[in-house]
Backbone as JSON, one array per atom type, in Angstrom:
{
  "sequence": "XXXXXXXXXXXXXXXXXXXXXXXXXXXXXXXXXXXXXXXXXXXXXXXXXXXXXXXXXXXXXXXXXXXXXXXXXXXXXXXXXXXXXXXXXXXXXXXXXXXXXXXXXXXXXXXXXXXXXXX",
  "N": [[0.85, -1.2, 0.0], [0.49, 2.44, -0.73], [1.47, 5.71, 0.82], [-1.1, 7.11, 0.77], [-3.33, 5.27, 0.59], [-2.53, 3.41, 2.72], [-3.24, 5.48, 4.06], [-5.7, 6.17, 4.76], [-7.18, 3.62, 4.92], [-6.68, 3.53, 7.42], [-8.06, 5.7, 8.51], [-10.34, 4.41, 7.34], [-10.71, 2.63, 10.05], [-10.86, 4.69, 12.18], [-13.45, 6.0, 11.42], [-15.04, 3.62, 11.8], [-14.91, 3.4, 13.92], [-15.77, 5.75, 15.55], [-18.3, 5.79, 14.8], [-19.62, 3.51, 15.73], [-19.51, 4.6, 18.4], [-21.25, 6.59, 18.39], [-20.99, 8.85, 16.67], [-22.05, 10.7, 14.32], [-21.08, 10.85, 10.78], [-19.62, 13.17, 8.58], [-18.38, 13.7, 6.72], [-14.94, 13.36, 4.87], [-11.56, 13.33, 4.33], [-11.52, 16.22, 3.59], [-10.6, 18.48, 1.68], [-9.39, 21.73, 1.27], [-7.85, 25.09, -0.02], [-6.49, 25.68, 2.19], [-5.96, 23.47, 3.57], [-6.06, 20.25, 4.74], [-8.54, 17.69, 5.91], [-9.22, 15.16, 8.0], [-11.66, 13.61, 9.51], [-14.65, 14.71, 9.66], [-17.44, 15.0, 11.62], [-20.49, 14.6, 13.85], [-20.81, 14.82, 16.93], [-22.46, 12.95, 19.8], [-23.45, 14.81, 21.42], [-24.21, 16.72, 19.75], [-22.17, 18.21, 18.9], [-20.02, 19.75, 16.44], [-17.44, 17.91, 14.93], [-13.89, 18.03, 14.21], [-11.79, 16.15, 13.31], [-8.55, 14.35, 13.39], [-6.31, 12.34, 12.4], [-3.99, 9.73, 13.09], [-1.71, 7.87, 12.38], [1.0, 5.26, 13.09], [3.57, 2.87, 11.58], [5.18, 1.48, 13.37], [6.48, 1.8, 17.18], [9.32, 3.37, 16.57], [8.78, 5.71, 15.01], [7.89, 7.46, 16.39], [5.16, 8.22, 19.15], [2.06, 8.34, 17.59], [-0.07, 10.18, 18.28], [1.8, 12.4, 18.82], [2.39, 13.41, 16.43], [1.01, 15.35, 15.7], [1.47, 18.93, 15.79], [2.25, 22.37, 16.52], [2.39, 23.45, 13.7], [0.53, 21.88, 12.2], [-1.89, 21.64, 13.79], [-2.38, 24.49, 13.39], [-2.82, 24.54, 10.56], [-5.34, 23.06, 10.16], [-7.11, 24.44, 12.08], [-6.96, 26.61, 10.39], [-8.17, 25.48, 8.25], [-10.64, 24.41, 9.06], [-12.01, 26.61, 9.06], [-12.2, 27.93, 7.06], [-13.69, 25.88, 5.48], [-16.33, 26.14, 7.12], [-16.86, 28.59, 6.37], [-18.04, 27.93, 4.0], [-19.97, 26.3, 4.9], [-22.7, 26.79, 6.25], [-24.81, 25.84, 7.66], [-23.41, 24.88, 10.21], [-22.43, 26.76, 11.94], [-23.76, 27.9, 13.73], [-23.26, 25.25, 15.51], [-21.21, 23.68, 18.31], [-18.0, 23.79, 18.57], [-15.02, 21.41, 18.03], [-11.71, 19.76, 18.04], [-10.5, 17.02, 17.35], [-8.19, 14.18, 17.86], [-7.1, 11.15, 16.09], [-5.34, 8.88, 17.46], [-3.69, 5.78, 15.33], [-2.94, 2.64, 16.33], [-0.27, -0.01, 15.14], [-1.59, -2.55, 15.95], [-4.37, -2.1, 15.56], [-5.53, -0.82, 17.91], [-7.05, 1.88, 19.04], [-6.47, 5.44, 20.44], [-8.58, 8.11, 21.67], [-8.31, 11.38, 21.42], [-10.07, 13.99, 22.95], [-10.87, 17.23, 22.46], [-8.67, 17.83, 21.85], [-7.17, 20.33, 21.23], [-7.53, 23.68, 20.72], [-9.5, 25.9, 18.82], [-7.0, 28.25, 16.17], [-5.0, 30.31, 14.84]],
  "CA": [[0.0, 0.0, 0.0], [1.22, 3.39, -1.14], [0.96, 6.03, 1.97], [-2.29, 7.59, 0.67], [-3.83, 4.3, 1.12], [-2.23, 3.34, 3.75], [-3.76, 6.89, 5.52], [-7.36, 6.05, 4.26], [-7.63, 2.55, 5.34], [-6.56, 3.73, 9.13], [-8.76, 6.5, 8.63], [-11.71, 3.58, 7.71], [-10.62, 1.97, 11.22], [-11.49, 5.54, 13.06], [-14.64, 6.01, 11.22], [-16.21, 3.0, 12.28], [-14.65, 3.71, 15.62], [-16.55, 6.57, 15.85], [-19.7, 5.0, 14.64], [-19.66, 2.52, 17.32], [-20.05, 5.63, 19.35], [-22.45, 7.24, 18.04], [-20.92, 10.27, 16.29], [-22.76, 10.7, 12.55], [-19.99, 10.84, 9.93], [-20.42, 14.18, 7.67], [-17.46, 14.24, 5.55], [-13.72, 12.66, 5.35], [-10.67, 13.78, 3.39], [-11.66, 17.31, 3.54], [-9.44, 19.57, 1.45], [-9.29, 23.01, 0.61], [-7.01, 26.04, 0.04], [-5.78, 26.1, 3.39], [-5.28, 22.14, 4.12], [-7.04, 19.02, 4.88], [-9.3, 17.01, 7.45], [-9.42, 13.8, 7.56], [-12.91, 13.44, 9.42], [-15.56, 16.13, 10.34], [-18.7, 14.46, 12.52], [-20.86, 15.55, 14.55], [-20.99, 14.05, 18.09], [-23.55, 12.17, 20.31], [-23.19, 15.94, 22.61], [-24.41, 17.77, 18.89], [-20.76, 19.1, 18.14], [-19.03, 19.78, 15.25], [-16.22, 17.81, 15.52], [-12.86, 18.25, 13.26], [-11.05, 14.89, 13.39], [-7.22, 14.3, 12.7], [-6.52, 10.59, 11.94], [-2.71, 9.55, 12.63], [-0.97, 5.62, 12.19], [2.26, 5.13, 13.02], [3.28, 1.43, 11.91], [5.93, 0.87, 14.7], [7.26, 3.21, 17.87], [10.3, 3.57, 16.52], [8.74, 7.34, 14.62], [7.14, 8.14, 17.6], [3.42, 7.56, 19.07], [0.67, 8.81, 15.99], [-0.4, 11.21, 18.46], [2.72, 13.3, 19.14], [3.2, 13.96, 15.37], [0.61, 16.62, 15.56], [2.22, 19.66, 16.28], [1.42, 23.51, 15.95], [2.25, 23.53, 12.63], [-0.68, 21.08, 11.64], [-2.92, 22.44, 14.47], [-2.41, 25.86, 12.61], [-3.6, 24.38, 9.18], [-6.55, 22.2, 11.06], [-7.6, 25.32, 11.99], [-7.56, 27.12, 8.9], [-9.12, 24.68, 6.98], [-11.94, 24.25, 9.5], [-12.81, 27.94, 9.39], [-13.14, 27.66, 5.41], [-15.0, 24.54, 5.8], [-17.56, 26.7, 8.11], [-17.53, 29.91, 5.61], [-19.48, 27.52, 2.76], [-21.2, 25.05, 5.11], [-23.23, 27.86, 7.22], [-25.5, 24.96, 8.51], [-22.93, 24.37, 10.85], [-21.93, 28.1, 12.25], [-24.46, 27.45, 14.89], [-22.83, 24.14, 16.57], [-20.13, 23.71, 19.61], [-16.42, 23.6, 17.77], [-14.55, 20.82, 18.76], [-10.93, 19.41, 17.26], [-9.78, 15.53, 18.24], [-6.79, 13.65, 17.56], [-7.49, 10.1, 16.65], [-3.89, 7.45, 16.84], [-4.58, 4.97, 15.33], [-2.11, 1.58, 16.06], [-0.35, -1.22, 14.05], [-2.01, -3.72, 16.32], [-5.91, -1.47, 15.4], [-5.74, -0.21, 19.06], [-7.25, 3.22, 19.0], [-6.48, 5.93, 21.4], [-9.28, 9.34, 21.06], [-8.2, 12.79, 22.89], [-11.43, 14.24, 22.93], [-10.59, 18.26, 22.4], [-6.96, 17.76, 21.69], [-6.66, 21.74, 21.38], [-8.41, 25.01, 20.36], [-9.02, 26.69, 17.27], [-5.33, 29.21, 16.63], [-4.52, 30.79, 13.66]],
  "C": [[0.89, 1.25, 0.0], [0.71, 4.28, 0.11], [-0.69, 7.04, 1.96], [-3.45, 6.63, 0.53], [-4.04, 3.78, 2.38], [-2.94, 4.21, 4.85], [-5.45, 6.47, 5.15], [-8.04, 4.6, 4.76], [-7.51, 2.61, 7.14], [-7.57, 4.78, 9.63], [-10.36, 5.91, 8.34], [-12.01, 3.08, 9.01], [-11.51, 3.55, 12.14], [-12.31, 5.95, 12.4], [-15.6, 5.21, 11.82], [-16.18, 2.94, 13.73], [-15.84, 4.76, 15.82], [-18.17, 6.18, 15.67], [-20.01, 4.37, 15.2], [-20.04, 3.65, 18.43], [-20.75, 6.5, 19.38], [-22.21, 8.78, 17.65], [-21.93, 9.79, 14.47], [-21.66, 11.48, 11.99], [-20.33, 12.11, 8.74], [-19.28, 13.77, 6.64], [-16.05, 13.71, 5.67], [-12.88, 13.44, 4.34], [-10.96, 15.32, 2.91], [-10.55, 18.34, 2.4], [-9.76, 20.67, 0.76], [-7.93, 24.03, 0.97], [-6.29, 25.68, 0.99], [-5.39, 24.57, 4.42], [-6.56, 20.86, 4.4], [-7.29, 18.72, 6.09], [-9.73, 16.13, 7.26], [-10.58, 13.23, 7.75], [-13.57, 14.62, 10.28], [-16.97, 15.11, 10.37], [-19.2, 15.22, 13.21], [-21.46, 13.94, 15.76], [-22.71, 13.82, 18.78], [-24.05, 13.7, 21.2], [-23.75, 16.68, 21.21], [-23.31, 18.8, 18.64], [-19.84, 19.01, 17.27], [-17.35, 19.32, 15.48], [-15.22, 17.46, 13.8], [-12.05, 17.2, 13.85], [-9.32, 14.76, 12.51], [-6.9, 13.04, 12.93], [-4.65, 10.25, 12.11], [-2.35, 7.81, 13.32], [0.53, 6.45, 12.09], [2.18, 2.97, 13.06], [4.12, 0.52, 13.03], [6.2, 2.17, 16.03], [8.23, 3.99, 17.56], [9.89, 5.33, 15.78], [7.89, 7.62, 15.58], [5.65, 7.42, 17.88], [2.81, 8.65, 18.04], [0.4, 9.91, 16.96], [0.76, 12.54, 18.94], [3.38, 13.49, 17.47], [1.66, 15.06, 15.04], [0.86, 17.91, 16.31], [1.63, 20.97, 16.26], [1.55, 23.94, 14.52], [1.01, 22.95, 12.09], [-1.49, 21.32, 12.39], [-3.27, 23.45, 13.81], [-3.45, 25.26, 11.46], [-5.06, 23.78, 9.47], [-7.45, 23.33, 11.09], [-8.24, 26.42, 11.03], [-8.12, 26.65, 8.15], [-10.45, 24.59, 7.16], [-12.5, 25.4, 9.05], [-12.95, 27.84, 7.95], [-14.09, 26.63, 4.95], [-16.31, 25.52, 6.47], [-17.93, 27.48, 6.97], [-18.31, 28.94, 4.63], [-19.93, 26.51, 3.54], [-22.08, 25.64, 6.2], [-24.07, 27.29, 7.86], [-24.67, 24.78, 10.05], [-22.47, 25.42, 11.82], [-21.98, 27.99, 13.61], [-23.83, 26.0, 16.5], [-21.23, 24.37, 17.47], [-19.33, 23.14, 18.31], [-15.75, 22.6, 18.33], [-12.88, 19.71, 17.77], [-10.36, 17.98, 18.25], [-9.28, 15.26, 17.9], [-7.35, 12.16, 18.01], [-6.15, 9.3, 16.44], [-4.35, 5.96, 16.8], [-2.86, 3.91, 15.34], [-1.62, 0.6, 14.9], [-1.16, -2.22, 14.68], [-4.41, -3.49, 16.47], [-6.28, -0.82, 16.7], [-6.0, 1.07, 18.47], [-7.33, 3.88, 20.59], [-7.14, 7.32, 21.04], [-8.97, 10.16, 21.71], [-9.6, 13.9, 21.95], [-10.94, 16.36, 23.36], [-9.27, 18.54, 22.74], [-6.16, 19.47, 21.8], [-7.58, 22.48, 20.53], [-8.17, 25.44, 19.42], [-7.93, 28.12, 17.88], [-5.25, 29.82, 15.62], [-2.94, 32.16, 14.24]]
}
């Protein structure tokens, strides 16, 4: 698998993760101008949530969730807020950004408002 596979099939694992929990799945692979999002749901709580999806296949490059940094927080951010300007349904709902790592062995670990919109 080439790594844009590779990111899409770990990113099927935390979809149905989330579906098991009762978020409703709006949108995946997000991209515009200002960067991508891997999943945007909306939680069991009615909040817009901005999902970041990371696999690591051993420890040896670190844990999946310590390779989001403020650089990719930054763009997360910016992307969401152009995501909002054309989907104005959504203006209205609680903001919320999570960080999902996803394992080689399918273990998932969710931080549930990993950090605040920044620009």
């Amino acid at each position: 698998m080439n790594n844009r596979q590779t990111g899409s099939y770990h990113e099927g694992i935390a979809i149905e993760y989330l579906k098991n929990k009762g978020y409703k799945i709006i949108d995946r692979n997000v991209l515009n101008k200002c960067g991508e999002i891997d999943i945007i749901c909306l939680s069991d709580q009615n909040e817009l949530v901005f999902a970041e999806v990371k696999y690591r296949s051993s420890g040896k490059a670190g844990d999946p969730l310590e390779a989001v940094d403020r650089r990719k927080i930054r763009k997360i951010c910016k992307a969401s807020a152009a995501y909002l300007m054309y989907h104005k349904e959504y203006t209205d709902y609680r903001i919320r950004y999570d960080v999902i790592g996803v394992y080689e062995n399918k273990e998932i670990k969710h931080i549930e408002n990993a950090f605040y919109y920044e620009v």
